[in-house]
Backbone of each chain as ProteinMPNN parsed JSONL, in Angstrom:
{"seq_chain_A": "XXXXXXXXXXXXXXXXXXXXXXXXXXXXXXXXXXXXXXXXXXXXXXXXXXXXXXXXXXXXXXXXXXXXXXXXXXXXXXXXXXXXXXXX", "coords_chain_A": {"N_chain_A": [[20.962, -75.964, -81.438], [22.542, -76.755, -84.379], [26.192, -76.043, -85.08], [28.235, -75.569, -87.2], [32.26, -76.751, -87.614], [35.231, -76.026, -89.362], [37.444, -78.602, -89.76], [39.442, -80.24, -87.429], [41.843, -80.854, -88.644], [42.109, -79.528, -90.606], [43.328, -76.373, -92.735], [42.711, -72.827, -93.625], [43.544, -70.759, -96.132], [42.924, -67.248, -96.979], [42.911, -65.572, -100.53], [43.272, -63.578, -102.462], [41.985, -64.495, -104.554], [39.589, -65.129, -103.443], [39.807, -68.341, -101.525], [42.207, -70.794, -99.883], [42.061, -74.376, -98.724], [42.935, -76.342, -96.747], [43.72, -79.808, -96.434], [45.407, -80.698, -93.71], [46.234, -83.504, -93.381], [45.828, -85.323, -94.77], [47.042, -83.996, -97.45], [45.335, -83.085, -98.753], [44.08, -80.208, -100.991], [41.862, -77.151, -101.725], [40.395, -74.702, -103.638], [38.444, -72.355, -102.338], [36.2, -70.265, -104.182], [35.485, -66.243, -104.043], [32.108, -65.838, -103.421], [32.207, -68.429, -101.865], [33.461, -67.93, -99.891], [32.734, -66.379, -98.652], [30.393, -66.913, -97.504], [31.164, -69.851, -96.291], [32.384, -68.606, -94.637], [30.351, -67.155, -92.844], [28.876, -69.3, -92.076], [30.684, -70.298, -90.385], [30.825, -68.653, -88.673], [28.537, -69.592, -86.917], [26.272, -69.15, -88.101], [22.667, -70.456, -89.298], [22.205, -73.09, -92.884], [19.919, -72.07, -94.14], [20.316, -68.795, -93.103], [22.139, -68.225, -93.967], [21.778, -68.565, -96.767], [19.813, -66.282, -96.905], [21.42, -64.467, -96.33], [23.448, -63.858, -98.082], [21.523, -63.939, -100.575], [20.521, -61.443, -100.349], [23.152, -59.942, -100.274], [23.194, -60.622, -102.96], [21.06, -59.996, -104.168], [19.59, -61.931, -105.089], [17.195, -64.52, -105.546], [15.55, -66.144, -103.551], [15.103, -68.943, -103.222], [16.999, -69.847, -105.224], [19.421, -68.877, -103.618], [19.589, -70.46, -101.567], [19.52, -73.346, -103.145], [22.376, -73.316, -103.721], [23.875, -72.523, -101.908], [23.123, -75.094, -100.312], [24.328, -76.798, -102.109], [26.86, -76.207, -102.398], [27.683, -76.862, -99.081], [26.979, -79.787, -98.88], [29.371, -80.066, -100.743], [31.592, -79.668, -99.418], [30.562, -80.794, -96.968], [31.449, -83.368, -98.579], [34.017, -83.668, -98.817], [35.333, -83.502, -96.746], [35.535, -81.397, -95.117], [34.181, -80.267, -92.972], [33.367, -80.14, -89.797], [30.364, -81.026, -87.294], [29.427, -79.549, -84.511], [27.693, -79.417, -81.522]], "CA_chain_A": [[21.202, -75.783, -82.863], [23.73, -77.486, -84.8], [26.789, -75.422, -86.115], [29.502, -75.999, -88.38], [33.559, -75.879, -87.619], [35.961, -76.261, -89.933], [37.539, -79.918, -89.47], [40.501, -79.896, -86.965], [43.255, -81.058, -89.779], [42.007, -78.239, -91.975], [43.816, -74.722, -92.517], [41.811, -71.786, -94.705], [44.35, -69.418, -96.244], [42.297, -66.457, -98.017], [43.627, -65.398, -101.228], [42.994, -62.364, -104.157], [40.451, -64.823, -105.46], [38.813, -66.285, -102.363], [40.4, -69.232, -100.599], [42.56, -72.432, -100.194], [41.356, -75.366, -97.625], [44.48, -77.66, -96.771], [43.599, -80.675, -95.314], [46.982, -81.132, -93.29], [46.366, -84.982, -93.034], [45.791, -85.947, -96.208], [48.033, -83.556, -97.9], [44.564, -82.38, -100.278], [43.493, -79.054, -101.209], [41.087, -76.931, -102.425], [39.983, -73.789, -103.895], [37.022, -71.743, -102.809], [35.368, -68.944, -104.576], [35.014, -65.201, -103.247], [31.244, -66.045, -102.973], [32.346, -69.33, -101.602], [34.493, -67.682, -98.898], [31.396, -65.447, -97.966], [29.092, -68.177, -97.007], [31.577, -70.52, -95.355], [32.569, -67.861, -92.751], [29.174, -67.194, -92.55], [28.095, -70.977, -91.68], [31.876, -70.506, -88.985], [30.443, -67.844, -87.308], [27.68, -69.894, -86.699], [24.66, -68.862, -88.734], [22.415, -71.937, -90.222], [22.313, -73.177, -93.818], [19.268, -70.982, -94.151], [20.315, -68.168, -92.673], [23.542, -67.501, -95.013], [21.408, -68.277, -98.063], [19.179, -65.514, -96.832], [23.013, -63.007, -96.476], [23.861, -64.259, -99.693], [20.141, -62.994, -101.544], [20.241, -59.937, -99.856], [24.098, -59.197, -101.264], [23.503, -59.683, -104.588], [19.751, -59.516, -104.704], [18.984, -63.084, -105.662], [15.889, -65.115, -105.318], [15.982, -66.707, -101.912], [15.397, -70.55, -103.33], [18.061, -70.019, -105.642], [20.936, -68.56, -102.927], [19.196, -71.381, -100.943], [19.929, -74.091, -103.638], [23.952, -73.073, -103.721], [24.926, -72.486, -100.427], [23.212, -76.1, -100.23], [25.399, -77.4, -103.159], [28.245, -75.848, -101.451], [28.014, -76.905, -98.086], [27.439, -81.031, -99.78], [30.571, -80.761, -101.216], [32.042, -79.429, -97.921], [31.14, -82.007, -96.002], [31.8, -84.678, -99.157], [35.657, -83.399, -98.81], [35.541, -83.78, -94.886], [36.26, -80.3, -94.703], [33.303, -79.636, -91.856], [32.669, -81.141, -88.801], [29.039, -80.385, -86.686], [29.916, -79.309, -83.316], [26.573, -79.712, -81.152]], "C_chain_A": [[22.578, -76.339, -83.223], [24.666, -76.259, -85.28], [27.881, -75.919, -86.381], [31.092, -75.299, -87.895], [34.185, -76.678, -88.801], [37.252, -77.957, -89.385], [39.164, -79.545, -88.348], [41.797, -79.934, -87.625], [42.856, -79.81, -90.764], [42.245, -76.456, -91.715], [43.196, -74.061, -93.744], [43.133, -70.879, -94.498], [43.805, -68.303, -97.028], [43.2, -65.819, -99.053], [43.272, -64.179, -101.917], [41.939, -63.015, -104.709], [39.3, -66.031, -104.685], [39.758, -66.66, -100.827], [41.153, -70.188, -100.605], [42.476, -73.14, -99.001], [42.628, -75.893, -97.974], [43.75, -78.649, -95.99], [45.381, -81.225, -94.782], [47.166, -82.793, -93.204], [46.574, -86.174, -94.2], [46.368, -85.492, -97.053], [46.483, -83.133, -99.202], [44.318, -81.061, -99.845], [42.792, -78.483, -102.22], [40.834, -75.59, -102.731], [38.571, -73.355, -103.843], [36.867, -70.307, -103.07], [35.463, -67.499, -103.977], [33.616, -65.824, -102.358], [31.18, -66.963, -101.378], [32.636, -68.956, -99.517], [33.516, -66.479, -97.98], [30.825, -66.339, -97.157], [29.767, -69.287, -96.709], [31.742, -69.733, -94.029], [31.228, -67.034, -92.143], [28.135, -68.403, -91.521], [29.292, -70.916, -90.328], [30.901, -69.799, -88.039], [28.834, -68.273, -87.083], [25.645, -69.559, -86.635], [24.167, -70.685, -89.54], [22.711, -72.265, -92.186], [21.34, -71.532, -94.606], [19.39, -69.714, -94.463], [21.638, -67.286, -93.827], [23.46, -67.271, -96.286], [20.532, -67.062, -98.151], [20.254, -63.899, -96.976], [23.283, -63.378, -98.22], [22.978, -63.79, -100.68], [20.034, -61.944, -101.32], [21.527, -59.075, -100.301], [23.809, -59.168, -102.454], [22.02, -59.68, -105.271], [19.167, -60.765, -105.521], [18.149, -63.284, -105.098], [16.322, -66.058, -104.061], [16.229, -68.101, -102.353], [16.468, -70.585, -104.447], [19.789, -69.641, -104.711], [20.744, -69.828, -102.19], [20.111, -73.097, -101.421], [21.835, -74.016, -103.672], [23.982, -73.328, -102.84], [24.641, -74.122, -100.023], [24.137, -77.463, -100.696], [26.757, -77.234, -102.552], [28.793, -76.504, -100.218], [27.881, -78.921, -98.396], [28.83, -80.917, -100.141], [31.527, -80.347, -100.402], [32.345, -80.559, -97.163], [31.663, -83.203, -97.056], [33.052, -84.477, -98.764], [35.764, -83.151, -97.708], [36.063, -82.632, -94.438], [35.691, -79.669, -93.353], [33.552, -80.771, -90.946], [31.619, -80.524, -88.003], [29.825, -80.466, -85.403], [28.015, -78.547, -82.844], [26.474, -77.731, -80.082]], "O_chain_A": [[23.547, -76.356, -82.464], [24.057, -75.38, -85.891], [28.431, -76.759, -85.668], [31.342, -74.099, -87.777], [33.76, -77.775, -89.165], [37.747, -77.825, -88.266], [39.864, -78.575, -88.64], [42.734, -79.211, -87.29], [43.612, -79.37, -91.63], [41.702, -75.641, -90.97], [43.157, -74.677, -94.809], [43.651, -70.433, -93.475], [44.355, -68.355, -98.128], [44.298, -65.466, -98.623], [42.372, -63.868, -101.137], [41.033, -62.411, -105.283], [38.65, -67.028, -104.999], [40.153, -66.057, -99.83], [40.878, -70.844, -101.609], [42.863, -72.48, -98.037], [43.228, -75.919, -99.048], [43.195, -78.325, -94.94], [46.212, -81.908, -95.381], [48.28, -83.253, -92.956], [47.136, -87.255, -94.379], [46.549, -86.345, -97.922], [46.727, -82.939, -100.393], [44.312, -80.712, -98.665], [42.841, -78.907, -103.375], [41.165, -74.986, -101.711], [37.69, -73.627, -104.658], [37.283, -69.376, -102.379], [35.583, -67.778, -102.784], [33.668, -66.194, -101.185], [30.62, -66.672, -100.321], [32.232, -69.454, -98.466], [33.732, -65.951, -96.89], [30.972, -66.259, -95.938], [28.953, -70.205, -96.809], [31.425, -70.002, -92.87], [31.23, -66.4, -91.088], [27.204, -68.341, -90.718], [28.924, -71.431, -89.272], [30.366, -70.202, -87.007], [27.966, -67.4, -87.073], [24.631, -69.628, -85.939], [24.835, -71.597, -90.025], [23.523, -71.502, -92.711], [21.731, -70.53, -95.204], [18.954, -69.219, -95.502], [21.806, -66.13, -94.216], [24.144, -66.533, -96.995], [20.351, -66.628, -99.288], [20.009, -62.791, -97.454], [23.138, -62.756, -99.273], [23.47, -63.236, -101.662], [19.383, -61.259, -102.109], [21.405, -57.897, -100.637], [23.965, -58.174, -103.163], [21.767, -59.46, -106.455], [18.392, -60.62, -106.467], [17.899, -62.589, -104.112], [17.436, -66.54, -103.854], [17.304, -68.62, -102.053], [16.885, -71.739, -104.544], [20.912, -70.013, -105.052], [21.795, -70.461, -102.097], [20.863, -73.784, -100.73], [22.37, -75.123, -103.616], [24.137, -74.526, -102.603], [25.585, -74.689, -99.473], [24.489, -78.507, -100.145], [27.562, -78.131, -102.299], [29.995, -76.744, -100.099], [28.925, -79.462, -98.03], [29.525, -81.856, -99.753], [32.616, -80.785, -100.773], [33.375, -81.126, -96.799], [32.323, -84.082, -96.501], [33.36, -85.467, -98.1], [36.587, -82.246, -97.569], [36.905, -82.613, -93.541], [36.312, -78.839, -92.688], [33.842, -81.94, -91.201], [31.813, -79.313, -87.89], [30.724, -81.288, -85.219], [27.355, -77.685, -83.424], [25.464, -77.421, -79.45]]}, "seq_chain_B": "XXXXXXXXXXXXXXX", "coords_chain_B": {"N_chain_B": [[23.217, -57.123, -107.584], [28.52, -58.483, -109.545], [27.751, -61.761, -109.618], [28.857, -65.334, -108.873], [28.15, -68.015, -108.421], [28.579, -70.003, -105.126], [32.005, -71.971, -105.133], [33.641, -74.755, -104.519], [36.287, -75.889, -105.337], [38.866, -79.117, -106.18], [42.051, -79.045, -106.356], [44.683, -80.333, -105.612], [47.135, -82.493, -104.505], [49.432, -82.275, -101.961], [52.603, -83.454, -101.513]], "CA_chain_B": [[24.22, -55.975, -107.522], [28.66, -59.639, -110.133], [27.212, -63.079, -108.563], [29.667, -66.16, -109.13], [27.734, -69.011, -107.354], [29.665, -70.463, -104.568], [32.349, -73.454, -105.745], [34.531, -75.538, -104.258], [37.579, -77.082, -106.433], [39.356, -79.949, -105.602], [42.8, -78.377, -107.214], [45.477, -81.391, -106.002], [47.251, -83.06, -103.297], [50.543, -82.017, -101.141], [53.408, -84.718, -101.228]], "C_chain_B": [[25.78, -55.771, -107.422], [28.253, -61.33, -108.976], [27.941, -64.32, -109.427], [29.232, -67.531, -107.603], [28.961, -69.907, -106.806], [30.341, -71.558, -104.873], [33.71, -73.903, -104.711], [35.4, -76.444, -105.475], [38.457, -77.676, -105.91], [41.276, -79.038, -106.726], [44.336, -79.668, -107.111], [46.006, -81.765, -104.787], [48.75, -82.595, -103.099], [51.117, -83.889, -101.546], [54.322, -84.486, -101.089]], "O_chain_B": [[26.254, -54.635, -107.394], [28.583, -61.63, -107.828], [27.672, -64.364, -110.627], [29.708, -67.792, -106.498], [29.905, -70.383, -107.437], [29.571, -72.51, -104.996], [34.593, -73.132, -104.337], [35.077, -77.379, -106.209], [39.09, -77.042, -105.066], [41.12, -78.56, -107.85], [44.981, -79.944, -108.123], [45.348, -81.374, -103.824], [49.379, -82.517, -104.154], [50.515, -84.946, -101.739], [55.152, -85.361, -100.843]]}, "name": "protein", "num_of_chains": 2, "seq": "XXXXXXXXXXXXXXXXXXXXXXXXXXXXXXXXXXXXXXXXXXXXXXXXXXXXXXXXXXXXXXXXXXXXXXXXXXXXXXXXXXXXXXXXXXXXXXXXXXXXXXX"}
């Protein structure tokens, strides 16, 4: 199974309203979400895409193909901003 | 049981 680490240039500092991603290399950063910050360390500790949209419907009682559709949206603009890397 | 779908924001760059 494939899972997801966080890129080796990249530091997560959690905040009062989530998170901030540094990429140390590139000098960018980013802000994620509470939710956000649920269902990345969800996908760290090596659960699938799946599997986190299924934690994610069961906290707040959403429809499975809609926590499904996010955490998908989410984890796209993850890897667009090179913040993941797959580790086999 | 508030839901704030997950986001990523690009917010700016270190220099």
């Amino acid at each position: 199974m494939m899972s997801l680490n966080l890129h080796q240039d990249v530091s997560m500092a959690e905040t009062d309203d989530g998170a901030v991603l540094l990429h140390q290399r590139t000098g960018r950063y980013w802000q994620l979400n509470p939710t956000g910050v649920f269902v990345l360390k969800t996908l760290l500790d090596g659960r699938t895409d799946e599997q986190a949209a299924d934690q994610l419907a069961a906290r707040h009682r959403l429809d499975t193909a809609d926590a499904r559709r996010d955490v998908s949206r989410l984890v796209s603009q993850l890897r667009a901003a090179h913040l993941l890397t797959e580790a086999r | 049981v508030s839901y704030e779908p997950p986001a990523l924001v690009g917010v700016g760059e270190f220099s």
